[in-house]
C-alpha positions as CSV (number, residue, x, y, z in Angstrom):
1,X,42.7,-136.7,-61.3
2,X,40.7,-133.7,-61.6
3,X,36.6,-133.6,-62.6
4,X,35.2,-130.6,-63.6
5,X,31.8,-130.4,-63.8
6,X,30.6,-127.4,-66.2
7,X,27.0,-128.3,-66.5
8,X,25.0,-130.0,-63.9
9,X,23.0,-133.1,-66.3
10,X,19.4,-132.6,-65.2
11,X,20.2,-129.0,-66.6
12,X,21.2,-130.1,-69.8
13,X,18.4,-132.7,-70.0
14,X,15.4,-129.7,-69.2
15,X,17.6,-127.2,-71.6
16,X,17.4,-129.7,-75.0
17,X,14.1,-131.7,-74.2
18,X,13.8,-133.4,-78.1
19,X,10.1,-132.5,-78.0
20,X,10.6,-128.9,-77.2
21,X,13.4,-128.9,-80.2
22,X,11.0,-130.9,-82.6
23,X,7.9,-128.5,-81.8
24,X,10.4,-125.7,-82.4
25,X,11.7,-126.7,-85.7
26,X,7.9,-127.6,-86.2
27,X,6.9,-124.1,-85.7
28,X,9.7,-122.4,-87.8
29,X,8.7,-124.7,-90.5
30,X,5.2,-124.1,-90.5
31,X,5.2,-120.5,-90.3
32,X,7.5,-120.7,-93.6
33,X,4.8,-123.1,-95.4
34,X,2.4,-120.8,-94.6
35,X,4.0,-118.1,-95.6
36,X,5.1,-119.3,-99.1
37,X,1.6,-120.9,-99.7
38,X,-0.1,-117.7,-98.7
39,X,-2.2,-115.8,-101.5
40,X,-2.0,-112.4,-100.6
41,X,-0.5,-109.7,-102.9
42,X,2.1,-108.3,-100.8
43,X,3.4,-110.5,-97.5
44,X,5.6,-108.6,-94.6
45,X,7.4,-110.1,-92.6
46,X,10.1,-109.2,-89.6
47,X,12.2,-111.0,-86.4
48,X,15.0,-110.5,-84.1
49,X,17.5,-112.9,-83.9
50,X,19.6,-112.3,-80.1
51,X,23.1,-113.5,-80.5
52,X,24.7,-112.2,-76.7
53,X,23.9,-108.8,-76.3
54,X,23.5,-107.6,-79.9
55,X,19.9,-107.9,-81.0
56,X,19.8,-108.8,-85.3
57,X,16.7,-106.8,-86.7
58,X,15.1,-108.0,-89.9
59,X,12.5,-107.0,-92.0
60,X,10.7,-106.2,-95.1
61,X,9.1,-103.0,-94.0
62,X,10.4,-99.7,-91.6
63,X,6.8,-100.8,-89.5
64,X,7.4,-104.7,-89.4
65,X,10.6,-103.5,-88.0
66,X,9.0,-101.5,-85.3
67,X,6.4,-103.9,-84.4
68,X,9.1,-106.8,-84.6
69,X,11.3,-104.6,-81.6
70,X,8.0,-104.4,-79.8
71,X,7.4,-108.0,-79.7
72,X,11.3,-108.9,-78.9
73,X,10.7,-106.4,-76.0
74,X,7.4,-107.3,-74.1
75,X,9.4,-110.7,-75.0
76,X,12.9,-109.9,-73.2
77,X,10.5,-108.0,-70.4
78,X,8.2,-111.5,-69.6
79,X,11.7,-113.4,-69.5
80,X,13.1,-110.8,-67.2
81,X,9.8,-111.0,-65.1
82,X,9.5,-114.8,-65.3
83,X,13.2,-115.7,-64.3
84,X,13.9,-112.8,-61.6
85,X,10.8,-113.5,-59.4
């Protein structure tokens, strides 16, 4: 009988740690309390949302669009820098 093996376990079990998922989920809701409980007049907001290649660019202003490809890029250039090296 064959085995194959597609993912090593101790790779898996470092990849979806529960706390890392719970602070994450933690995170995406807070930011969304804050935002909704906020008292200012007018609220932007942007992300990017990487799915493969193709980057997803969202946002409520042209400049919280800029900044938000900014921050995915010093983002994608520490990932590059921390994996490679």
């Amino acid at each position: 009988m064959l085995h194959v093996t597609f993912f090593n376990t101790s790779t898996v079990n470092k990849l979806m740690n529960p706390i890392k998922i719970f602070v994450g989920i933690a995170l995406i809701f807070m930011g969304i309390s804050l935002l909704l409980i906020s008292q200012a007049e007018s609220v932007e907001y942007g992300g990017v949302v990487v799915i493969g290649p193709f980057p997803i660019i969202f946002a409520s202003s042209p400049d919280m669009a800029v900044i938000s490809i900014f921050i995915a890029a010093f983002f994608l250039l520490m990932l590059l820098f921390f994996t490679r090296w």
